[in-house]
C-alpha positions as CSV (number, residue, x, y, z in Angstrom):
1,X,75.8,-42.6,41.4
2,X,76.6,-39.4,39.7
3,X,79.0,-37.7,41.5
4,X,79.5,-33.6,41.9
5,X,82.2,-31.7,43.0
6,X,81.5,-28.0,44.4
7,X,85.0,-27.0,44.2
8,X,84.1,-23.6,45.4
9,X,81.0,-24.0,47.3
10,X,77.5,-24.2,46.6
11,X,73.9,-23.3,47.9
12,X,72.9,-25.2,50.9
13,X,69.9,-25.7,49.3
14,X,71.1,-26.6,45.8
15,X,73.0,-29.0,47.4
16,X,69.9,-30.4,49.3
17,X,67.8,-30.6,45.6
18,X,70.7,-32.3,44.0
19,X,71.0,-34.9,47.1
20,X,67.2,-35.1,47.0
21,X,67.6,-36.5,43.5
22,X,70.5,-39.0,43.9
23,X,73.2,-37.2,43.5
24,X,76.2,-36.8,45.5
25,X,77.4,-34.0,46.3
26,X,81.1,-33.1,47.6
27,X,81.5,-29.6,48.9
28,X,85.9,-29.5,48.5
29,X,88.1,-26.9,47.4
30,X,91.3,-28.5,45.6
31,X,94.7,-26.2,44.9
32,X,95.3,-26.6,41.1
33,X,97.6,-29.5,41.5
34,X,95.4,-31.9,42.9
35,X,92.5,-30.8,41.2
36,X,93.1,-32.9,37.7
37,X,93.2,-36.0,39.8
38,X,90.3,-35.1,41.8
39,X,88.6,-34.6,38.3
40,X,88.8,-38.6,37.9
41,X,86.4,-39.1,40.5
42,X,83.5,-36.7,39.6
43,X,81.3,-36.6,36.6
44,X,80.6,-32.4,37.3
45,X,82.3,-29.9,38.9
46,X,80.8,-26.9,39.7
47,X,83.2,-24.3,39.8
48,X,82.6,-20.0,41.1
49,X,85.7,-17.5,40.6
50,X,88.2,-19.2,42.9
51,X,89.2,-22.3,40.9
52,X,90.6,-22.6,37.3
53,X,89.7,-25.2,35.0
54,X,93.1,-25.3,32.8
55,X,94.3,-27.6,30.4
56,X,96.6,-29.2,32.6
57,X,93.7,-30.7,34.5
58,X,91.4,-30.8,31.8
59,X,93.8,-33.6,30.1
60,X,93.4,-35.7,33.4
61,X,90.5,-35.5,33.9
62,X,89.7,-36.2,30.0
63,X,92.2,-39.4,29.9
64,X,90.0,-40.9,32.9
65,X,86.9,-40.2,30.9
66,X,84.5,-39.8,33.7
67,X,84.0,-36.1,34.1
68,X,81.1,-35.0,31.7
69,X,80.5,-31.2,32.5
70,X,81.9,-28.4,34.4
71,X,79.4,-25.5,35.4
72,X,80.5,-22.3,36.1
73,X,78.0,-20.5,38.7
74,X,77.8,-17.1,37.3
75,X,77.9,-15.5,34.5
76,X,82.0,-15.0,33.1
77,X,84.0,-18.6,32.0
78,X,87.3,-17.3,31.9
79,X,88.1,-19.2,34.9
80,X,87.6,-22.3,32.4
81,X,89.5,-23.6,29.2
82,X,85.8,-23.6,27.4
83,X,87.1,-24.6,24.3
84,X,89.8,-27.0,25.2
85,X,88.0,-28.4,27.6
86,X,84.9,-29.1,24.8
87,X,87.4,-30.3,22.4
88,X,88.0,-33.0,25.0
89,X,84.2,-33.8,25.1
90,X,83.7,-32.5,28.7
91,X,80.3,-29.6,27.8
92,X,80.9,-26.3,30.1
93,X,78.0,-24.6,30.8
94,X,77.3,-21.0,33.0
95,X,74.2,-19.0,34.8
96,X,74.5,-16.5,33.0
97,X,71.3,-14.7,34.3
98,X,71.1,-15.7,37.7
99,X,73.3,-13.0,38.8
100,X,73.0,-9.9,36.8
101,X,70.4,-8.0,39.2
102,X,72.8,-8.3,41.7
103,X,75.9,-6.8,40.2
104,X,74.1,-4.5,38.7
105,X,72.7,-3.2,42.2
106,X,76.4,-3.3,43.6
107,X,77.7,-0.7,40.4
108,X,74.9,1.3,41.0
109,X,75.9,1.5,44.8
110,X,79.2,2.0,43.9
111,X,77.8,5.0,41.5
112,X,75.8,6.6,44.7
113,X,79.1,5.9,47.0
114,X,81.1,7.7,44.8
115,X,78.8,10.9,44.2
116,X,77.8,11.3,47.6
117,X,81.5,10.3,49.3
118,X,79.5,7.3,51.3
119,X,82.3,5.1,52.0
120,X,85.2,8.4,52.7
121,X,82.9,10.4,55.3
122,X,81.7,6.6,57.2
123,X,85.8,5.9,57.3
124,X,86.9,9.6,58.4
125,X,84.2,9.8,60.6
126,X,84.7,6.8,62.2
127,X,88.6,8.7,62.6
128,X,86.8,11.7,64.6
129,X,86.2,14.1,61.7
130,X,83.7,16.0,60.7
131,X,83.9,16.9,56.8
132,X,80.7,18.2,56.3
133,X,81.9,20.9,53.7
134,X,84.3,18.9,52.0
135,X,81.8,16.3,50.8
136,X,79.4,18.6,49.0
137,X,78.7,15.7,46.0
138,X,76.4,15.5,42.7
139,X,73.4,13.8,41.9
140,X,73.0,11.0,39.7
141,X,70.3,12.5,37.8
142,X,70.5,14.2,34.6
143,X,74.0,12.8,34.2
144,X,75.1,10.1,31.7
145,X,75.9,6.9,32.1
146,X,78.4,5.1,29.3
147,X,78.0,1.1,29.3
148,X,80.9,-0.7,27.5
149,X,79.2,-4.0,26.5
150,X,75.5,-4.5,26.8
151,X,74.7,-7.8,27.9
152,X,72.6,-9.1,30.9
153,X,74.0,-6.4,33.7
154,X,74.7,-3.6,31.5
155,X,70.7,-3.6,30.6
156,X,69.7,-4.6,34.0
157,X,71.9,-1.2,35.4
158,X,70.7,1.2,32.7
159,X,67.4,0.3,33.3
160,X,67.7,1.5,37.0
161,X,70.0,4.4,36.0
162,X,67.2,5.1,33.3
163,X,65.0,5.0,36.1
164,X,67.0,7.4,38.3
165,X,66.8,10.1,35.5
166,X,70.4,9.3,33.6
167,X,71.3,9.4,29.7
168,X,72.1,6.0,29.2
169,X,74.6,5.4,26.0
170,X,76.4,2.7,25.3
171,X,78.9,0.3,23.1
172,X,79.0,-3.4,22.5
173,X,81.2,-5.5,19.9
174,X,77.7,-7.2,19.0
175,X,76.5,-3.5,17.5
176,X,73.5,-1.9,18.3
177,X,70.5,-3.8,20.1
178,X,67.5,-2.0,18.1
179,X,65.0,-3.6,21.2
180,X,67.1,-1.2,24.1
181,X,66.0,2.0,24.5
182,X,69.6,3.6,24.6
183,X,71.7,5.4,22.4
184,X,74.3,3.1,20.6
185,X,77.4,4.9,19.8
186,X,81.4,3.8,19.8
187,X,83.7,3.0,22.3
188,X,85.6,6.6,22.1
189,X,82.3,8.9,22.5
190,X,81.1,6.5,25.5
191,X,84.1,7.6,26.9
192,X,84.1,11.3,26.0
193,X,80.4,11.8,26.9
194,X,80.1,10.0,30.0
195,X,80.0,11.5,33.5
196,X,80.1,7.5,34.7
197,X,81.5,4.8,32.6
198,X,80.5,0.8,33.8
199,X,82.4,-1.7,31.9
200,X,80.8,-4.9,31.5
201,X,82.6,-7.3,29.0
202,X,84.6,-10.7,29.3
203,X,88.6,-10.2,29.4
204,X,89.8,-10.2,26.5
205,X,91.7,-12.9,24.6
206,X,95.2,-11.2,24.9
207,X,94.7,-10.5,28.8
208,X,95.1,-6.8,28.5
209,X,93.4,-4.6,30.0
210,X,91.2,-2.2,27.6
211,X,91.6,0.7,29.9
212,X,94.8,2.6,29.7
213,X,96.2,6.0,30.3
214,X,95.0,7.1,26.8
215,X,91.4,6.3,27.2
216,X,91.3,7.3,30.8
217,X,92.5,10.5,29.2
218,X,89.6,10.5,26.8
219,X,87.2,10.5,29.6
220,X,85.5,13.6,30.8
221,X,87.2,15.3,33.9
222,X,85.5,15.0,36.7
223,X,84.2,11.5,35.5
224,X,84.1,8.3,37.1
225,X,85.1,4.3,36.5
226,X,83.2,1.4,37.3
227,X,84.4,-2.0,37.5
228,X,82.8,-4.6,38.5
229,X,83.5,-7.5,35.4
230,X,86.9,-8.2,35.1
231,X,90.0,-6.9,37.0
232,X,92.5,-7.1,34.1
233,X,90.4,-4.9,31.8
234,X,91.4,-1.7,34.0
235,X,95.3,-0.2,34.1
236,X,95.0,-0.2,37.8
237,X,98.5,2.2,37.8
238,X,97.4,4.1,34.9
239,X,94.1,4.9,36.9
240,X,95.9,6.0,40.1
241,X,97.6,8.1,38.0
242,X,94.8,9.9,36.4
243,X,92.9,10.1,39.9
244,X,96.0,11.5,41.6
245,X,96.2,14.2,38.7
246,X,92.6,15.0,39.3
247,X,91.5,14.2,36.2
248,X,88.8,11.7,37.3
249,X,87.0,12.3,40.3
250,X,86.5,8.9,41.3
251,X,87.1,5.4,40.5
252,X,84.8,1.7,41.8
253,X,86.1,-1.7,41.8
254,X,84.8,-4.9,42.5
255,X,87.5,-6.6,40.6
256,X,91.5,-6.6,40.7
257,X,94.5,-7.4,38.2
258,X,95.3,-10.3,41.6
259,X,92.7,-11.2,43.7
260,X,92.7,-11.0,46.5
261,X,93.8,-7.8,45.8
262,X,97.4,-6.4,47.0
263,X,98.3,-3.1,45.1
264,X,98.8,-1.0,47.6
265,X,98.5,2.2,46.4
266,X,95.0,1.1,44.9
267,X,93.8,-0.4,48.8
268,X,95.2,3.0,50.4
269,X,93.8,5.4,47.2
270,X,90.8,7.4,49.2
271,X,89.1,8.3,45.2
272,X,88.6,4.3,45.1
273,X,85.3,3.0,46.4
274,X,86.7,-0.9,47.0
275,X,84.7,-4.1,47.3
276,X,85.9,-7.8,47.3
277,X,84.5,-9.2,44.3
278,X,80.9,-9.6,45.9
279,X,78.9,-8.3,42.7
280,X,77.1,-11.5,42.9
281,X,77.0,-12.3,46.7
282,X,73.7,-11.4,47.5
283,X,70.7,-14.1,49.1
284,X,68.7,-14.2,46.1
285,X,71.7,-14.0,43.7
286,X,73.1,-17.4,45.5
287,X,69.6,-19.2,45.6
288,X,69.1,-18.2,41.7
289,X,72.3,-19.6,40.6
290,X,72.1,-22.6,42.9
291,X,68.5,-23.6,41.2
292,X,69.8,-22.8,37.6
293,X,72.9,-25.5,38.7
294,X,70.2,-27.9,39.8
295,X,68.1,-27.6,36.0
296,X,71.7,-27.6,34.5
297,X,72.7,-31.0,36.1
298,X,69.1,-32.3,36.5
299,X,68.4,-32.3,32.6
300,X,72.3,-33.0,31.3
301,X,71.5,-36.8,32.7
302,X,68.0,-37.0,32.3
């Protein structure tokens, strides 16, 4: 019997559609110590954010020889040594669709928190005040919207920023997509001509983050950050600086440097509109990725 391992959960019924079929499925989180030697009793493991695929474990799992693929449900694979763990003869796959409505809805959220002061006034006035003059906002309309990459959520939010009545412009390392609507242009003007910039690549190969005090310097004042890709691509210091200064006027995160997330001058920052890295965690985000798993595994040993 083929046997799977959902190290970080999975859809209940994912799990039901993959049992249906003959599989086994074993719904365990393992702490990257035991997780090699777990690897030598599974031919998949289907992996979310949570746990790391590293060499380490990808040379167990390898020398056993019975693990055959490792899926990561969603859409990043940094979480996974893709090419070590190829080189090995183990295939890595992602979902890289399934999710991309969802996160794109949560930026957009963040985008209407942040110009309307959603999240402040709910917290102050759940303290007893009443700031009704202090949160006089903007509306998303008529401003611009800067997307740095423009993969499967980038198109999927500037189509509903489009839709709002934005200017959408944008950069990727691919070059200009002649099918998308939007103005190409480079990394410096999305920065210098956005009133909202949404960052939506992988981290990068050195682990740096791509957003520093000089290009948060670039930006427009009054402008606003959105994060909801990769924790490490923002300077999370370098950005409390610039909010502090009241050079941008706001700042939204879904991802962190650490998750979970313990910078406290970030948790406590009242400019930063804060979620827990749930870009993905919606209903029809979960059922999507589970039945893309289900195809994955289903035709890999057909």
């Amino acid at each position: 019997m083929i046997r799977i391992l959902a190290a970080d959960g999975m859809e209940a019924s994912a799990i039901s559609a993959l049992q249906a079929k003959g599989f086994e499925v074993v719904n365990e989180h393992y702490e990257a110590d035991a997780l090699g030697e777990a690897l030598t009793k599974f031919d998949v493991i289907v992996v979310r954010s949570a746990t790391k695929v590293r060499e380490p474990n990808i040379d167990i799992a390898a020398a056993a020889g019975r693990l055959k693929l490792i899926i990561r449900g969603g859409v990043g694979v940094d979480n996974i040594d893709v090419k070590y763990a190829e080189s090995k003869g183990i295939t890595v796959r992602n979902t890289p669709a399934a999710s991309s409505a969802s996160v794109a809805e949560l930026a957009l959220g963040h985008m209407f928190s942040m110009a309307r002061f959603i999240g402040i006034a709910n917290a102050t006035m759940r303290n007893g005040e009443w700031n009704k003059k202090k949160y006089e906002g903007s509306e998303l309309g008529g401003k611009t919207l800067g997307l740095i990459g423009m993969g499967r959520i980038a198109q999927e939010l500037a189509k509903r920023a489009a839709a709002l009545g934005m200017e959408v412009i944008y950069t990727d390392i691919l070059g200009k997509n002649d099918s998308l609507p939007y103005r190409f242009v480079s990394f410096e003007e999305v920065l210098k001509e956005s009133d909202f910039v949404s960052l939506h690549i992988p981290a990068p190969a050195d682990k740096k983050p791509i957003i520093n005090a000089a290009e948060l310097a670039m930006m427009k004042e009054g402008a606003y950050l959105v994060n909801t890709a990769r924790g490490i691509l923002v300077d999370v210091e370098a950005l409390c600086d610039s909010l502090d200064a009241g050079h941008l006027a706001g700042a939204a995160l879904d991802v962190f440097p650490v998750e979970p997330a313990d910078n406290a001058r970030v948790l406590h920052h009242p400019k930063i509109s804060m979620t827990p890295h749930i870009g993905a965690a919606t209903a029809e985000a979960q059922q999507r990725i589970g039945a893309e798993i289900v195809d994955i595994i289903c035709k890999f040993f057909a």
